[in-house]
C-alpha positions as CSV (number, residue, x, y, z in Angstrom):
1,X,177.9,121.8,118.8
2,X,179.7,122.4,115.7
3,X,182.8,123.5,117.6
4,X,183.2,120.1,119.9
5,X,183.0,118.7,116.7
6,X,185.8,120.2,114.8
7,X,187.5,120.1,118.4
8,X,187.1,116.2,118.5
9,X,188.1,115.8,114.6
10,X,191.5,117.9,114.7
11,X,192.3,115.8,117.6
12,X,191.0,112.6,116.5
13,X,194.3,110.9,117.7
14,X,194.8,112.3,121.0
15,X,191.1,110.2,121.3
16,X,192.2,107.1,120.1
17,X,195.5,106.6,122.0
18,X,194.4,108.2,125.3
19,X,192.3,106.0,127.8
20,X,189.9,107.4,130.8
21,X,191.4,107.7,133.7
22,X,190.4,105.6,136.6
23,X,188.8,108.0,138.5
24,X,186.2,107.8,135.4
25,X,185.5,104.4,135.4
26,X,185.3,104.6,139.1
27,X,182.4,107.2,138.8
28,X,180.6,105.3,135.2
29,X,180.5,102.2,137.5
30,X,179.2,104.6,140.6
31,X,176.8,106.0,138.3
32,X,175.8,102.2,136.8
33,X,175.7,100.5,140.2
34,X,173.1,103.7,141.1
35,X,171.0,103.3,138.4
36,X,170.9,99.4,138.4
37,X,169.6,99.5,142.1
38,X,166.9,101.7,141.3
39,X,165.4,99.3,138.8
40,X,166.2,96.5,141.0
41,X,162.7,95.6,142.2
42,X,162.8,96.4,146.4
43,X,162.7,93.5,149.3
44,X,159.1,93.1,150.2
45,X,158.9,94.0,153.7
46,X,157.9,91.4,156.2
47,X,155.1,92.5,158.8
48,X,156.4,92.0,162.3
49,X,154.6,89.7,164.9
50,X,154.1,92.2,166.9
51,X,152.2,94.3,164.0
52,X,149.9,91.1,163.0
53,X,148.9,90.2,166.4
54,X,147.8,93.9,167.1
55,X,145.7,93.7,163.9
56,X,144.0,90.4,165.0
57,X,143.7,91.9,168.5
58,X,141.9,94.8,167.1
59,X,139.5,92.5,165.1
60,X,138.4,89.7,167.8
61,X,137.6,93.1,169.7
62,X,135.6,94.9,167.0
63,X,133.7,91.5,166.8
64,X,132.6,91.0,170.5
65,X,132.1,94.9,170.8
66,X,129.9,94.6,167.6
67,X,128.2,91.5,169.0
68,X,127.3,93.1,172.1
69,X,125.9,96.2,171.0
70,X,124.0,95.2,167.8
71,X,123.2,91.7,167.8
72,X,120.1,91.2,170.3
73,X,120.5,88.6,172.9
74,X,118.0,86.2,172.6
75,X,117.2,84.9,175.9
76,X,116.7,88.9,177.0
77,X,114.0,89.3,174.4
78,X,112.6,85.9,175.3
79,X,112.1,86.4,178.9
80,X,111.0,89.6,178.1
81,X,108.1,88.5,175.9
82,X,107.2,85.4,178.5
83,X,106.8,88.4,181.2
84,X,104.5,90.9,178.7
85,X,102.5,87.7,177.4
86,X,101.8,86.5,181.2
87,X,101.3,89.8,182.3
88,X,98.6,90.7,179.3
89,X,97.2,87.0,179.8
90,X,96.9,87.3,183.3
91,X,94.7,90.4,182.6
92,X,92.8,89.0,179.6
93,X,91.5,86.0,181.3
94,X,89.9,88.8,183.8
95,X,88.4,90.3,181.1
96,X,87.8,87.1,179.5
97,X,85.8,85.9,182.9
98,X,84.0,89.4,183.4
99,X,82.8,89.0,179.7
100,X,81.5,85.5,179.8
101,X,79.6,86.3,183.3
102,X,78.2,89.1,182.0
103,X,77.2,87.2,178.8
104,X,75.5,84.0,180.1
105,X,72.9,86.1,181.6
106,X,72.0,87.5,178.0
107,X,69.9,85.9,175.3
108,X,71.1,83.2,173.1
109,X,71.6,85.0,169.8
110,X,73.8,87.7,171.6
111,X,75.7,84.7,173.7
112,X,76.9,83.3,170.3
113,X,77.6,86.8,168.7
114,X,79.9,87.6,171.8
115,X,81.6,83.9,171.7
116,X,82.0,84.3,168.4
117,X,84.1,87.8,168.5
118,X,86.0,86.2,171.9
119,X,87.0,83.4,170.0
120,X,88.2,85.6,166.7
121,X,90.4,87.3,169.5
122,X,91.8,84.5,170.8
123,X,93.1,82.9,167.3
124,X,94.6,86.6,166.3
125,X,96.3,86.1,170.2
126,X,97.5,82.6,169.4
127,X,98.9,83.8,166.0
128,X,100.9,86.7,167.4
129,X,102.9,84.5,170.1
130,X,103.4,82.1,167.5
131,X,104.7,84.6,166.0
132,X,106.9,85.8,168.3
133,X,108.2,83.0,169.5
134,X,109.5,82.5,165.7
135,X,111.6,85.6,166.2
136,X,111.8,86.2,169.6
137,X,115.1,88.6,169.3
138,X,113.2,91.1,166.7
139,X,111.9,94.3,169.1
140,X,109.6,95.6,166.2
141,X,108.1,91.7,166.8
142,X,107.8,92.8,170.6
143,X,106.4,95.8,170.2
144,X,103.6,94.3,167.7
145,X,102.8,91.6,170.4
146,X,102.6,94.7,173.1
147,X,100.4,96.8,170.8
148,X,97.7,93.4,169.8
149,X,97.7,92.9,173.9
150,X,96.7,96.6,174.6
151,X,94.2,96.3,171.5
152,X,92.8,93.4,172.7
153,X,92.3,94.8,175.9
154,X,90.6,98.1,175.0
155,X,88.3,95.5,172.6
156,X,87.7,93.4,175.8
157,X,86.9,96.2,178.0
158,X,84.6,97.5,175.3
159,X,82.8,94.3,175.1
160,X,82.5,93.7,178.9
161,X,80.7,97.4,179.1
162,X,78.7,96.3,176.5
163,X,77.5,93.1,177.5
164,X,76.9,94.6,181.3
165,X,74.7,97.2,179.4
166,X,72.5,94.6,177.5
167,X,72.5,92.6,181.0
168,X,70.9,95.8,183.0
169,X,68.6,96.8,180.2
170,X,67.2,93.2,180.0
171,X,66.8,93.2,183.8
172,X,64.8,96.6,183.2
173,X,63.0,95.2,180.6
174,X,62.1,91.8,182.1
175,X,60.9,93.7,185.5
């Protein structure tokens, strides 16, 4: 370092009256007009159409595709509570009848007991298609209501054999 400086001090006036050449400015304003573009902040690209209607292509679909395999229709889980509730009823109202002709034949006390347990099924029935009328697209809700009818049926069927039973002992018994 010490020798470009003596260098530049012995000839100090060669320095002073001498100019760059051209080519040197040529190449400091290369070398400027380089670095200046760098810093320069870049154009912000513009998305084309063609880009942005893909993109809302791709979401309308996602939607519908998303809307058909996880949102439950309605009127499918509707219709296909209507068909298990008519079914079960349809079936309960056998029981229903088989109970209460097996029952009138029976003493009072055991008439009311039986009415009594008929009727608590019948409000717990109500109460569950209420209930699944309020969210008729839930299938746990469908399930439930399937599980209370097969329940109630087993109860039913219980009962009925029951109240046969009492009806052919208190034949025995009265003969």
């Amino acid at each position: 370092m010490a020798r470009i400086e003596d260098y530049i001090n012995r000839h100090r006036e060669e320095f002073d009256s001498e100019s760059p050449s051209d080519e040197h400015f040529k190449s400091f304003e290369q070398k400027l007009r380089f670095a200046g573009s760098s810093l320069q902040p870049k154009k912000q690209r513009r998305l084309p159409f063609a880009q942005v209607a893909a993109v809302a292509v791709l979401l309308v679909a996602s939607a519908l595709l998303y809307d058909q395999l996880f949102v439950a229709n309605t009127n499918e889980y509707s219709n296909e509570i209507k068909v298990i509730r008519s079914s079960y009823n349809e079936v309960l109202d056998a029981k229903y009848n088989q109970i209460n002709i097996a029952v009138d034949k029976l003493p009072e006390s055991v008439r009311k007991d039986y009415e009594k347990q008929v009727e608590s099924i019948k409000k717990q029935t109500s109460i569950m298609e209420k209930a699944s009328e309020m969210s008729a697209n839930n299938p746990e809700m469908r399930q439930a209501l399937m599980m209370h009818y097969r329940k109630t049926d087993r109860i039913l069927t219980r009962m009925a054999i029951k109240a046969e039973k009492n009806e052919q002992q208190n034949a025995q018994n009265s003969k």
